[in-house]
N, CA, C and O of each residue as an XYZ file, in Angstrom:
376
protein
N      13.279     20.590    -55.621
C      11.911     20.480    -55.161
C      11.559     21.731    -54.364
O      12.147     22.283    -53.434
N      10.149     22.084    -55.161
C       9.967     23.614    -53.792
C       8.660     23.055    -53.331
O       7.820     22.280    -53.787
N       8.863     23.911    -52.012
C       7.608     23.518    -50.931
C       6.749     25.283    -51.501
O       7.211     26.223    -52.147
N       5.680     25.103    -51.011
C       4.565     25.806    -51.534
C       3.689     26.140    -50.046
O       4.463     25.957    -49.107
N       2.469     26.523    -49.620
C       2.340     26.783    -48.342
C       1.025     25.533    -48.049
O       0.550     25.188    -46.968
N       0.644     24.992    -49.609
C      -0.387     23.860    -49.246
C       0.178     22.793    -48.652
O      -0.459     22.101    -47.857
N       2.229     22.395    -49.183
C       2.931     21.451    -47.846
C       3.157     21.565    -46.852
O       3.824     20.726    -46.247
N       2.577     22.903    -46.169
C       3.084     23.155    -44.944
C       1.723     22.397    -44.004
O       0.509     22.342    -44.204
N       2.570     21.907    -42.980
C       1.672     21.475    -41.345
C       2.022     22.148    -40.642
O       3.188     22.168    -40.249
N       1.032     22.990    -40.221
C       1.348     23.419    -38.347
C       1.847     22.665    -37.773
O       1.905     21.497    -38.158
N       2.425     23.130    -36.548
C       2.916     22.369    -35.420
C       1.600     22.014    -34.702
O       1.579     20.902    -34.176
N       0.718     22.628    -34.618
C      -0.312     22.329    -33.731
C      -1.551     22.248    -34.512
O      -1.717     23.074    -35.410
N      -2.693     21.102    -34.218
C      -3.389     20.909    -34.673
C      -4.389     21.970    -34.595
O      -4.273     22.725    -33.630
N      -5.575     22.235    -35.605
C      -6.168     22.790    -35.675
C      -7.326     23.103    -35.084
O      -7.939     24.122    -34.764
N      -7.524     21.312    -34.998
C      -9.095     21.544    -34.080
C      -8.462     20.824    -32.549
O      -8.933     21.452    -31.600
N      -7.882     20.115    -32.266
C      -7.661     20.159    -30.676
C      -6.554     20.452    -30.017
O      -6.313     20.230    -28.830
N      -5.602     21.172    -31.153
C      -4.152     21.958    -30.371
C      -3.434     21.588    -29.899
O      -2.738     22.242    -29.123
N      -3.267     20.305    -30.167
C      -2.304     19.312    -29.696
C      -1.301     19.367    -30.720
O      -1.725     19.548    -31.862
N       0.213     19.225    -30.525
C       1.212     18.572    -31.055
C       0.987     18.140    -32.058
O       0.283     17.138    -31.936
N       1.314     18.462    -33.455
C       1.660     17.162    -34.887
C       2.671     16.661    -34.774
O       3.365     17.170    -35.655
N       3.354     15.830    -34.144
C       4.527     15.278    -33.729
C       5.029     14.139    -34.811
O       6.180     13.702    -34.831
N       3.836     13.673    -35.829
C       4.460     12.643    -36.229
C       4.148     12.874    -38.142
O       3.752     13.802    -38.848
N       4.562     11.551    -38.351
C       4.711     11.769    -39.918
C       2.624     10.990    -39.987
O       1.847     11.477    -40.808
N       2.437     10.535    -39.600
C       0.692      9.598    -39.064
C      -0.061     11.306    -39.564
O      -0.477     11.696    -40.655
N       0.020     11.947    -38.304
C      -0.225     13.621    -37.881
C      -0.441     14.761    -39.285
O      -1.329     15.566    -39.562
N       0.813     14.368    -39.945
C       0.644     15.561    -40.900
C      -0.076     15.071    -42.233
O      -0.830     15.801    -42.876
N       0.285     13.541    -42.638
C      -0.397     12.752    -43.942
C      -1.962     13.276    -43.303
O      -2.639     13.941    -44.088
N      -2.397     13.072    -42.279
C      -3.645     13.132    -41.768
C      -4.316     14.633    -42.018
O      -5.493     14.834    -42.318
N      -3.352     15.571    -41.836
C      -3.317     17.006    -41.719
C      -3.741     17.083    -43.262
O      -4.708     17.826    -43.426
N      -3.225     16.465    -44.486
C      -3.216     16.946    -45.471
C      -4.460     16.265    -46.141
O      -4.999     16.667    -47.172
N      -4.780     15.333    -45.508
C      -5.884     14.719    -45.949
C      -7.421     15.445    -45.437
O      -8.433     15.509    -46.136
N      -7.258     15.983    -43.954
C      -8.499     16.226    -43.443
C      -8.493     17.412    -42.568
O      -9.498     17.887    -42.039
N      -7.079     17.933    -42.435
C      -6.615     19.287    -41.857
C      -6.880     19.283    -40.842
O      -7.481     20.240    -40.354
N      -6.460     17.956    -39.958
C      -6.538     18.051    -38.421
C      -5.326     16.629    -38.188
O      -4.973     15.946    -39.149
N      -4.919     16.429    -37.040
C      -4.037     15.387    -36.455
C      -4.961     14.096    -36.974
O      -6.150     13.987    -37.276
N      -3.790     13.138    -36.929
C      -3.914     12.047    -36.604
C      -5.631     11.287    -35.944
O      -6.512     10.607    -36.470
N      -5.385     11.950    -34.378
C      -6.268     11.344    -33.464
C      -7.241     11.823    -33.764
O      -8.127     10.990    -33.956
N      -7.851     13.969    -34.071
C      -9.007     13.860    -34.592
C      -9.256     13.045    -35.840
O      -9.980     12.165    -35.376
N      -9.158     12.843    -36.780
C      -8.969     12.099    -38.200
C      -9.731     10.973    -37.583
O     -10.798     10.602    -38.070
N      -9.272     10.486    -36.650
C      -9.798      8.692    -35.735
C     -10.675      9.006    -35.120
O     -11.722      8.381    -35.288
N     -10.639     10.104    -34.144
C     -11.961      9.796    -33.653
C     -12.876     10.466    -33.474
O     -13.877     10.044    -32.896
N     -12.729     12.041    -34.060
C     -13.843     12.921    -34.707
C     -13.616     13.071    -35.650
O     -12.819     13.957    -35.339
N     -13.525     13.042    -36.931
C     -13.449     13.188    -38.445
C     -14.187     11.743    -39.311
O     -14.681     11.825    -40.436
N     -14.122     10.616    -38.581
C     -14.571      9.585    -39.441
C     -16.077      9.080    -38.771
O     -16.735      8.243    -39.389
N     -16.680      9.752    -37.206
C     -17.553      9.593    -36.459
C     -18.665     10.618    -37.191
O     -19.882     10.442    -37.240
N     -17.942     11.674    -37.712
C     -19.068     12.950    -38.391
C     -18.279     13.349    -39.984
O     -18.083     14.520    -40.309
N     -18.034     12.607    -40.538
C     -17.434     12.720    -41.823
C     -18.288     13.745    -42.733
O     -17.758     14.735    -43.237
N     -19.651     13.427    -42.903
C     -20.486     14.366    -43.588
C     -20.631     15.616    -43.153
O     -20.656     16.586    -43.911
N     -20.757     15.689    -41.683
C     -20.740     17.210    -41.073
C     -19.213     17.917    -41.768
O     -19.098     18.799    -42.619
N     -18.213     17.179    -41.063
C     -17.081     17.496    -41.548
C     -16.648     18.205    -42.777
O     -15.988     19.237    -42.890
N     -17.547     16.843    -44.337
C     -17.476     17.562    -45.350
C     -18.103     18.920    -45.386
O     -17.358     19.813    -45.791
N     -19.311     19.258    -45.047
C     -20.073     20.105    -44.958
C     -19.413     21.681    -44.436
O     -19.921     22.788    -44.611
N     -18.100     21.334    -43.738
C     -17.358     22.555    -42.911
C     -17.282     22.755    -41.342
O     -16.706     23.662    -40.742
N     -18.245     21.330    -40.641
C     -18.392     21.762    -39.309
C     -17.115     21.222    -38.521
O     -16.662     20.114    -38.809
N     -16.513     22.038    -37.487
C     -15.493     21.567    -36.582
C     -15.853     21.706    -35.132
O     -16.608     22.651    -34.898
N     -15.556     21.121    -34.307
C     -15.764     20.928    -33.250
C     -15.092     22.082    -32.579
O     -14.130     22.516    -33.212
N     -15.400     22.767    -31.299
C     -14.997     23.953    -30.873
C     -13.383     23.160    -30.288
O     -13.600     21.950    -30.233
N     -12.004     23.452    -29.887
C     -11.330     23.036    -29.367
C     -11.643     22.200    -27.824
O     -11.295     21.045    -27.578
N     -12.341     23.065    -26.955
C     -13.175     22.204    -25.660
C     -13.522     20.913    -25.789
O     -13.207     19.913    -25.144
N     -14.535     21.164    -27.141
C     -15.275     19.865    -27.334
C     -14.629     19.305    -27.814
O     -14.735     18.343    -27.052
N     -13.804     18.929    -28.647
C     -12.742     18.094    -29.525
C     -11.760     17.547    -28.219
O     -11.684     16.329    -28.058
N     -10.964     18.518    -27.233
C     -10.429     17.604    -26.322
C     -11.365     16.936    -25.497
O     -11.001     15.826    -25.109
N     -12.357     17.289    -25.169
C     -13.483     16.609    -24.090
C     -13.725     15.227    -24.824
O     -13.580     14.166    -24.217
N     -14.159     15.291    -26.365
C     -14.405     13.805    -27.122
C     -13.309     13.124    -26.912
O     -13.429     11.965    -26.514
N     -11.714     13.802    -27.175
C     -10.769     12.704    -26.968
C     -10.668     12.096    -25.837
O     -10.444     10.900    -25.653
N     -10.878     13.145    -24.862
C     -10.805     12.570    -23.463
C     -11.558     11.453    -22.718
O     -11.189     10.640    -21.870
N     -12.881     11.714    -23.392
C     -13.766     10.519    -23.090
C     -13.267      8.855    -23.870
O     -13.504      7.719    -23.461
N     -12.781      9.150    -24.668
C     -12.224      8.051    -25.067
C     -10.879      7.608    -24.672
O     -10.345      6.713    -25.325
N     -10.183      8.224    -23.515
C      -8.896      7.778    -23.025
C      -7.756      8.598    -24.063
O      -6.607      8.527    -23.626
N      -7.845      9.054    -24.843
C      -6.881      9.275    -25.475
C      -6.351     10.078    -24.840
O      -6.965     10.970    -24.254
N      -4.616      9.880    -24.811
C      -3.970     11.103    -23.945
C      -3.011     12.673    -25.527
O      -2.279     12.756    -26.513
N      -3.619     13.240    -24.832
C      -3.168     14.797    -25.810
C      -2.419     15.719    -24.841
O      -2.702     16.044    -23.688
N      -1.291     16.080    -25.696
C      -0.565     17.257    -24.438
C      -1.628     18.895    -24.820
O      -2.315     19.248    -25.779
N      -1.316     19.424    -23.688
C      -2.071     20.449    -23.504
C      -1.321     21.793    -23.105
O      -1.157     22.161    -21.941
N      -0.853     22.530    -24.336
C      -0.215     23.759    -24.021
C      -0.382     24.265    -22.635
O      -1.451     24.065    -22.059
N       0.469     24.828    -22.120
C       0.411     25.677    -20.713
C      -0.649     26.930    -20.975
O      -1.627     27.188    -20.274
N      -0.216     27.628    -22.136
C      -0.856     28.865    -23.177
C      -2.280     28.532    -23.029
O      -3.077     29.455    -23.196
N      -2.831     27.103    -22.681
C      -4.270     27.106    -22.951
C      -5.049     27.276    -21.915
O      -6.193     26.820    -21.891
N      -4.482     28.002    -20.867
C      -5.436     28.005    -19.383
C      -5.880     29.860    -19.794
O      -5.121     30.824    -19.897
N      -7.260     29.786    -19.933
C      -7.924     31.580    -19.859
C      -7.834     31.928    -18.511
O      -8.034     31.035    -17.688
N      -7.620     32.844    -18.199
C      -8.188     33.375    -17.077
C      -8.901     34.755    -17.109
O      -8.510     35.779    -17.670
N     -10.124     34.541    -16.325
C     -11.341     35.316    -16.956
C     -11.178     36.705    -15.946
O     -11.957     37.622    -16.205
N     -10.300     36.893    -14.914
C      -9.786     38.373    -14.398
C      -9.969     38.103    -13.087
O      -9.908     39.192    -12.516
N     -10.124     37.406    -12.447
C     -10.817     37.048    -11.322
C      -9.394     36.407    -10.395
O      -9.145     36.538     -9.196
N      -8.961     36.007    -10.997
C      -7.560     35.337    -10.396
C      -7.872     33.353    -10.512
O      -7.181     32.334    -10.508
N      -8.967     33.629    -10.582
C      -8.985     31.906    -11.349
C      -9.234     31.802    -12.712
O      -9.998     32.265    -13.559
N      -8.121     30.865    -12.590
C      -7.769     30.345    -14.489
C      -8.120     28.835    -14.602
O      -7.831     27.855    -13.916
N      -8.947     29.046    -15.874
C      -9.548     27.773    -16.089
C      -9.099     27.124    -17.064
O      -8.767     27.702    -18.099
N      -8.994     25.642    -16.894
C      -8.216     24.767    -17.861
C      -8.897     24.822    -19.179
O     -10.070     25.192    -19.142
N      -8.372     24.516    -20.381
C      -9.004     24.112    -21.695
C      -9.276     22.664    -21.612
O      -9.849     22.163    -22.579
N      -8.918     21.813    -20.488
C      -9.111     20.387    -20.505
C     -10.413     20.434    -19.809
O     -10.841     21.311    -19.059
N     -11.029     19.203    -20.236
C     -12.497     18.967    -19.423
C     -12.459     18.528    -18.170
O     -11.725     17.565    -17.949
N     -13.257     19.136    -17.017
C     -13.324     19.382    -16.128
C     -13.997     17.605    -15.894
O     -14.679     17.111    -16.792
N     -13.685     16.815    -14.603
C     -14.389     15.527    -14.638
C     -16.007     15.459    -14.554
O     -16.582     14.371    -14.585
């Protein structure tokens, strides 16, 4: 059996950069090219946009999960800091 690069999953999701940790994660990946959790709860909320090509900026994709409780790990890698000496989270601010 050969793998090809259309079987491949990132480790990290596409639109909210979280972990593909599971076998849920990548079936999901191959179906809609994002995790699991977007698939649930931005991919089937805007399915037509979706078809259409639209993705949610990463911000907004964790901010939607977040509002819904869902917990997502959050690279260390994802804090910008804009030169100033404060670095700002990629997680939504309360």
């Amino acid at each position: 059996m050969s793998f090809t690069n259309k079987d491949r999953v990132p480790f990290f999701c596409p639109v909210c950069h979280s972990p593909q940790s599971t076998s849920l994660a990548a079936d999901s990946y191959r179906r809609v090219q994002a995790c699991d959790l977007c698939e649930t709860y931005i991919y089937y909320l805007n399915k037509e946009k979706w078809n259409e090509g639209w993705r949610p900026s990463v911000r907004e994709a964790r901010r939607y999960l977040w509002q819904r409780n869902v917990s997502i790990y959050i690279p260390q890698e994802d804090k910008t800091d804009d030169g100033s000496g404060n670095s700002e989270s990629a997680w939504p601010a309360d």
